[in-house]
C-alpha positions as CSV (number, residue, x, y, z in Angstrom):
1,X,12.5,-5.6,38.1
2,X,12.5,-1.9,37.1
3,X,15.4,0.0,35.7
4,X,17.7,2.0,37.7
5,X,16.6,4.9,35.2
6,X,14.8,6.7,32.6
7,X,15.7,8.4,29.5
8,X,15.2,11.7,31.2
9,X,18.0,11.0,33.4
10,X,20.3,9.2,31.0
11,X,19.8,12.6,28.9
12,X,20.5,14.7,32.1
13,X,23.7,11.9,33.0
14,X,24.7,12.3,29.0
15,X,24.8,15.9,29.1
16,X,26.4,16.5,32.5
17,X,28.9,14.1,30.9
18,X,29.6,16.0,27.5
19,X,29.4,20.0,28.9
20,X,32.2,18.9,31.7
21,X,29.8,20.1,34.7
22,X,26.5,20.6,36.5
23,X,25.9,24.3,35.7
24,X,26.7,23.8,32.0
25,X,24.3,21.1,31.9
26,X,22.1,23.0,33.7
27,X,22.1,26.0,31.5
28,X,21.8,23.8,28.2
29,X,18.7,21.7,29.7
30,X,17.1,24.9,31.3
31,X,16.6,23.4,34.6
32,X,18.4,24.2,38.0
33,X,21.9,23.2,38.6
34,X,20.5,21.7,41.8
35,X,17.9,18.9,40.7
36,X,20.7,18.2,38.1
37,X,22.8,17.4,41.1
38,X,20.1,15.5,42.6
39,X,18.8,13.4,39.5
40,X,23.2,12.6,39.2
41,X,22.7,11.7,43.2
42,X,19.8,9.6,42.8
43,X,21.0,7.7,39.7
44,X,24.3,6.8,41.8
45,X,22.9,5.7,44.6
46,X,20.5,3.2,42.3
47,X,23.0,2.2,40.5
48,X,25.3,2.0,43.7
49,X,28.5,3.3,41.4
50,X,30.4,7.0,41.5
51,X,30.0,7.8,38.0
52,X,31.6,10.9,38.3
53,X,35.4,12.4,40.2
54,X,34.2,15.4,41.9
55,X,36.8,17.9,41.7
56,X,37.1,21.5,42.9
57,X,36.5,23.2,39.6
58,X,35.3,20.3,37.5
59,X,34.5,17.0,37.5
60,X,34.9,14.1,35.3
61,X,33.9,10.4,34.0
62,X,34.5,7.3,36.7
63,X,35.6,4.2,34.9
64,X,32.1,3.1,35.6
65,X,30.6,6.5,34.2
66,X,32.7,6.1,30.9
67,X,31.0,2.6,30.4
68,X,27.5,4.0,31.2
69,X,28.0,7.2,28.5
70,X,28.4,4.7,26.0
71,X,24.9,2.7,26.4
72,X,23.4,6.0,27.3
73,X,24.2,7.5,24.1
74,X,23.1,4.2,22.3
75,X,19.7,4.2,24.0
76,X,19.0,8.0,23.2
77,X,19.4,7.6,19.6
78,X,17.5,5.2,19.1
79,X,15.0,6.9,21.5
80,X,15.1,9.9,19.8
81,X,14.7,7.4,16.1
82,X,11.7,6.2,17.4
83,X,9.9,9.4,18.6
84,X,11.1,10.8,14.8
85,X,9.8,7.9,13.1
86,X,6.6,8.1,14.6
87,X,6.4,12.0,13.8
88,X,6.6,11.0,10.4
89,X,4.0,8.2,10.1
90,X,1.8,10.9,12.2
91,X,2.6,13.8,10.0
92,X,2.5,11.1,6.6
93,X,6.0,11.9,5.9
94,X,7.4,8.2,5.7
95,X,5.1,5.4,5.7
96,X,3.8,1.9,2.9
97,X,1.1,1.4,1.2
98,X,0.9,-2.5,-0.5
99,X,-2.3,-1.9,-3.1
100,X,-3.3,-5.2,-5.1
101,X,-4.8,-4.4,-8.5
102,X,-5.6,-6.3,-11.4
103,X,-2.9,-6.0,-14.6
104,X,-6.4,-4.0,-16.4
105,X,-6.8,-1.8,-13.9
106,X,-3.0,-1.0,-12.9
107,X,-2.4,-0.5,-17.0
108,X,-5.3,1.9,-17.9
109,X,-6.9,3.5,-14.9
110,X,-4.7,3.4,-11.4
111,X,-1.8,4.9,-13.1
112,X,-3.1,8.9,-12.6
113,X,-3.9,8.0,-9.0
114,X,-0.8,6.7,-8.0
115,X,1.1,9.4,-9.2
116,X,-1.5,12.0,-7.7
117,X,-1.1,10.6,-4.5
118,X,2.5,10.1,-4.8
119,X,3.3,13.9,-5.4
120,X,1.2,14.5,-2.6
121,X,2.8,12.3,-0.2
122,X,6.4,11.8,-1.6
123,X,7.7,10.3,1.5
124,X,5.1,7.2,1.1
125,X,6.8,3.9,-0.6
126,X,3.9,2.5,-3.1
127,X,3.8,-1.0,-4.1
128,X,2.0,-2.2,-6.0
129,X,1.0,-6.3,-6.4
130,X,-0.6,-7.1,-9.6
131,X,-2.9,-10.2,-9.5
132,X,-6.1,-11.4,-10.6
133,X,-9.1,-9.5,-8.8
134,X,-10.1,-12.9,-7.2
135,X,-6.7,-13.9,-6.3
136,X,-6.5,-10.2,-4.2
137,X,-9.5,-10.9,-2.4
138,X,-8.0,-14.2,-1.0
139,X,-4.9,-12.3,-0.1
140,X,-6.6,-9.5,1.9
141,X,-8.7,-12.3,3.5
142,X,-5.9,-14.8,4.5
143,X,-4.2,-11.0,5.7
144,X,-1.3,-11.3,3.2
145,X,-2.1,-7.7,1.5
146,X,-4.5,-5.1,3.7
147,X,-5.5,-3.2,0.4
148,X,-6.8,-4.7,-3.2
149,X,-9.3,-4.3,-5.8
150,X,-11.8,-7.1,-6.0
151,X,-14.8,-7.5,-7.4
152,X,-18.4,-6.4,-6.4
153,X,-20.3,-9.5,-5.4
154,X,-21.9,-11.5,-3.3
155,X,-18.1,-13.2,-2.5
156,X,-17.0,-9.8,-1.4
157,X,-19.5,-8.7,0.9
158,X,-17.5,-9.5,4.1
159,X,-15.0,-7.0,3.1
160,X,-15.2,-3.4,3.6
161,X,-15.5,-1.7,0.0
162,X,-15.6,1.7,-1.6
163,X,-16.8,1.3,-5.4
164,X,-14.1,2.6,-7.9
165,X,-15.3,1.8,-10.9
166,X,-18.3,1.2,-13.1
167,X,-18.0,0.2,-16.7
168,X,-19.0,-1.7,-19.5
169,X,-17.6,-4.9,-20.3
170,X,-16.9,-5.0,-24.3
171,X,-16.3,-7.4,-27.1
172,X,-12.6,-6.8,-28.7
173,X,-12.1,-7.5,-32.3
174,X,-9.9,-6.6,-35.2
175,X,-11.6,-3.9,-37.0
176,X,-12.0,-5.6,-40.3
177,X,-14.2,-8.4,-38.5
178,X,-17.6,-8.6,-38.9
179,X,-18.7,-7.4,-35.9
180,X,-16.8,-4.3,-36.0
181,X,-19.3,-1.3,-36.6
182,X,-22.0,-3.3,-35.1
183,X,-24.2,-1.9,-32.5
184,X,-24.0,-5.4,-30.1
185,X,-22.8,-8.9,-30.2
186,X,-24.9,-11.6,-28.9
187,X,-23.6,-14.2,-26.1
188,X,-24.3,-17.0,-28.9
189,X,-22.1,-15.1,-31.0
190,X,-19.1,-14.2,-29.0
191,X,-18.8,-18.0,-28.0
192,X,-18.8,-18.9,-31.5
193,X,-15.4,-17.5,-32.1
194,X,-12.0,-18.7,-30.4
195,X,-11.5,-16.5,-28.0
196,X,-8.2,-14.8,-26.0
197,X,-8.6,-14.9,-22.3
198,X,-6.8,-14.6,-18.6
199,X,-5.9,-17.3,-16.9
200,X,-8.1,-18.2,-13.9
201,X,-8.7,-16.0,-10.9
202,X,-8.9,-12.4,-13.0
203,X,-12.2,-10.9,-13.3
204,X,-11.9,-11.1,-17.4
205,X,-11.5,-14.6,-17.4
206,X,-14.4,-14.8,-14.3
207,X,-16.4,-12.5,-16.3
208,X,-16.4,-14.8,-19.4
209,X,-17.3,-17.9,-17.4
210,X,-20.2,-16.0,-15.8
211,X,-21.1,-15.6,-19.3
212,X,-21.3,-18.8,-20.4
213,X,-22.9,-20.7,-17.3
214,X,-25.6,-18.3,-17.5
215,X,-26.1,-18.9,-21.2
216,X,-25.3,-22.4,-21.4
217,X,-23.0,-22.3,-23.8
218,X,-18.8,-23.2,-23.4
219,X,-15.8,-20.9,-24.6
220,X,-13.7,-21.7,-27.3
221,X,-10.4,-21.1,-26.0
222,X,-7.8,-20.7,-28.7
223,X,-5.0,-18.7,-26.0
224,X,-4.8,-17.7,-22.7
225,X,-2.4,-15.0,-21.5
226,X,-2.5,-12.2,-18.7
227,X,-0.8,-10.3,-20.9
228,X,-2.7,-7.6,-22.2
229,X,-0.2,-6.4,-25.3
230,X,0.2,-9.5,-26.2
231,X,-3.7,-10.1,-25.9
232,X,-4.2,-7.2,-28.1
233,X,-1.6,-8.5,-30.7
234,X,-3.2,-12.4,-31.4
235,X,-6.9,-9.9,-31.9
236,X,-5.1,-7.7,-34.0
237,X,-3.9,-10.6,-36.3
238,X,-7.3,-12.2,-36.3
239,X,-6.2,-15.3,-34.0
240,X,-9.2,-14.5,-32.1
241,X,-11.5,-12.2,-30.0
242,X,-12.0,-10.9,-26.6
243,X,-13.4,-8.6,-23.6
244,X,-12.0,-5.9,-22.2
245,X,-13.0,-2.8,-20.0
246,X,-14.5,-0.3,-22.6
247,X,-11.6,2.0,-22.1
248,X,-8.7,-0.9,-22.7
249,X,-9.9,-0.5,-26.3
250,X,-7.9,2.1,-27.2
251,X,-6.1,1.4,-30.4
252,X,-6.9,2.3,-34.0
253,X,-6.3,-1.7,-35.4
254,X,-9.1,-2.8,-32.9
255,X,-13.0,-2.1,-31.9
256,X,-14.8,-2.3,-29.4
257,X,-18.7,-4.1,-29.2
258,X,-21.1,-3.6,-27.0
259,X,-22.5,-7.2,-25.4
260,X,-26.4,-7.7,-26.6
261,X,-27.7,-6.8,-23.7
262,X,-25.0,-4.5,-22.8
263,X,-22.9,-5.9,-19.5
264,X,-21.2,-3.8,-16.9
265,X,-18.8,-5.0,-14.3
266,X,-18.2,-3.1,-10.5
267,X,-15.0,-3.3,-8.9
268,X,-14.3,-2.1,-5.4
269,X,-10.9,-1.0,-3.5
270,X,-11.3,-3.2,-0.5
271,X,-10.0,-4.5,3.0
272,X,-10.8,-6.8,5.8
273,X,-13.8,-5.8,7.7
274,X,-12.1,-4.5,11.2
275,X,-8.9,-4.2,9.8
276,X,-6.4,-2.1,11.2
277,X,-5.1,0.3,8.5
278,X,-2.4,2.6,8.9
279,X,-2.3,5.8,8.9
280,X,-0.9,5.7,5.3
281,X,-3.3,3.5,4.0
282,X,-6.3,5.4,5.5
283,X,-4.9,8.4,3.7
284,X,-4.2,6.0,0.2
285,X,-8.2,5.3,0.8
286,X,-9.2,8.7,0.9
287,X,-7.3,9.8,-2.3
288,X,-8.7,7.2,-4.2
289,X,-11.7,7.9,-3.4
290,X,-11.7,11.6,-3.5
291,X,-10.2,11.0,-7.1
292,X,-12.1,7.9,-8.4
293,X,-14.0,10.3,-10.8
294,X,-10.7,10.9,-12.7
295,X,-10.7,6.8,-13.3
């Protein structure tokens, strides 16, 4: 069953209603003071009510035309809310963008990019969901989080991906250690110490595992912690080693090794293949990736 009207008339109804008369309506809407008679006619005679007393010189509200102004004036703000709203998220004025990144990469490297994109679209909420890089990719696939940073594999190869970033994976030891000045560490070697890690599902801890099944050889475990400051402070006490991104090395008390061979590790800013993305998100994408040579 359709309605008995549209927005344009409940504007035309609403304004006839507020200005006290048809030629003050007229003159605000720009329109002839006849067809706003006629839309007042025609939206009477569906509705089969008199919603206005015609008087001589003026007219005025009907019991029934009081109780329409009401809903009229409810339906065109939130009318005119929605058309508003959607000028923003056109024009990137309001919108969300949920990112998932790893505790490494949200620490040393997505920091500058948030905040560039933020002072470029200030009206766009940013949140931000740190968890392991394997984790992410089983939340954009299950469609709990549309953006994340996974890694570059084989596993990840159903997702669409734009590469971010490039870089060596490092041993991390105190700088009075013995492999501190050295120009690599073997595999053999690095699983001869006890070593810090991540938990399970972060590309560190995934990294490591790699590692060893392709070697052969089992990590000594001595703590585990997703914590990277507190990482840094059981290596800078000599509890034990680790890996990190080449740039997470940045303190005087440690060093960072090369791997012998040296080992790099690709990490992508990914969604679900024929995902919808919003018109935030696209522009999220395209700032990240306009930028990833600041990372």
């Amino acid at each position: 069953m359709s309605l008995p009207f549209d927005l344009r008339t409940l504007r035309v109804f609403t304004t006839v209603a507020e200005r006290g008369g048809f030629s003050a309506a007229a003159r605000e809407l720009h329109v002839a003071q006849s067809a706003i008679s006629q839309t007042i006619a025609n939206l009477e005679r569906r509705l089969e009510l008199t919603l206005f007393h015609r008087h001589e010189r003026r007219i005025s509200l009907t019991p029934e035309g009081q109780a329409l102004l009401g809903h009229a004036r409810d339906l065109l703000e939130r009318a005119d809310a929605a058309h508003l709203a959607m000028r923003e998220l056109h024009g990137l004025v309001k919108g969300e963008v949920r990112i998932g990144i790893p505790s490494m990469l949200g620490s040393y490297y997505f920091p500058p990019l948030l905040m560039g994109f933020k002072a470029r679209h200030p009206g766009i909420r940013l949140t931000v969901v740190e968890a392991g890089a394997r984790r992410l990719q089983r939340m954009i696939a299950a469609g709990e989080l549309d953006l994340g940073v996974v890694i570059d594999d084989d596993q990840s190869r159903q997702m669409e991906r734009r590469r971010l970033v490039h870089e060596e994976m490092v041993v991390c030891v105190p700088v009075d250690h013995p492999f501190a000045g050295r120009d690599g560490v073997s595999p053999e070697e690095f699983f001869a110490e006890p070593l810090v890690l991540f938990q399970d599902g972060y590309f560190h801890r995934e990294f490591v595992e790699g590692l060893a099944r392709q070697t052969g050889l089992a990590a000594n475990v001595a703590f585990q912690s997703n914590l990277i400051p507190l990482t840094k402070a059981i290596v800078r006490q000599g509890f034990g080693i680790t890996t990190f991104l080449r740039r997470v090395v940045d303190e005087p008390e440690l060093a960072a090794v090369s791997f012998d061979p040296p080992t790099w590790l690709a990490l992508s800013l990914a969604w679900a293949k024929d995902a919808y993305l919003s018109r935030a998100e696209r522009a999220f994408v395209d700032f990240v990736i306009d930028h990833r040579q600041s990372l």
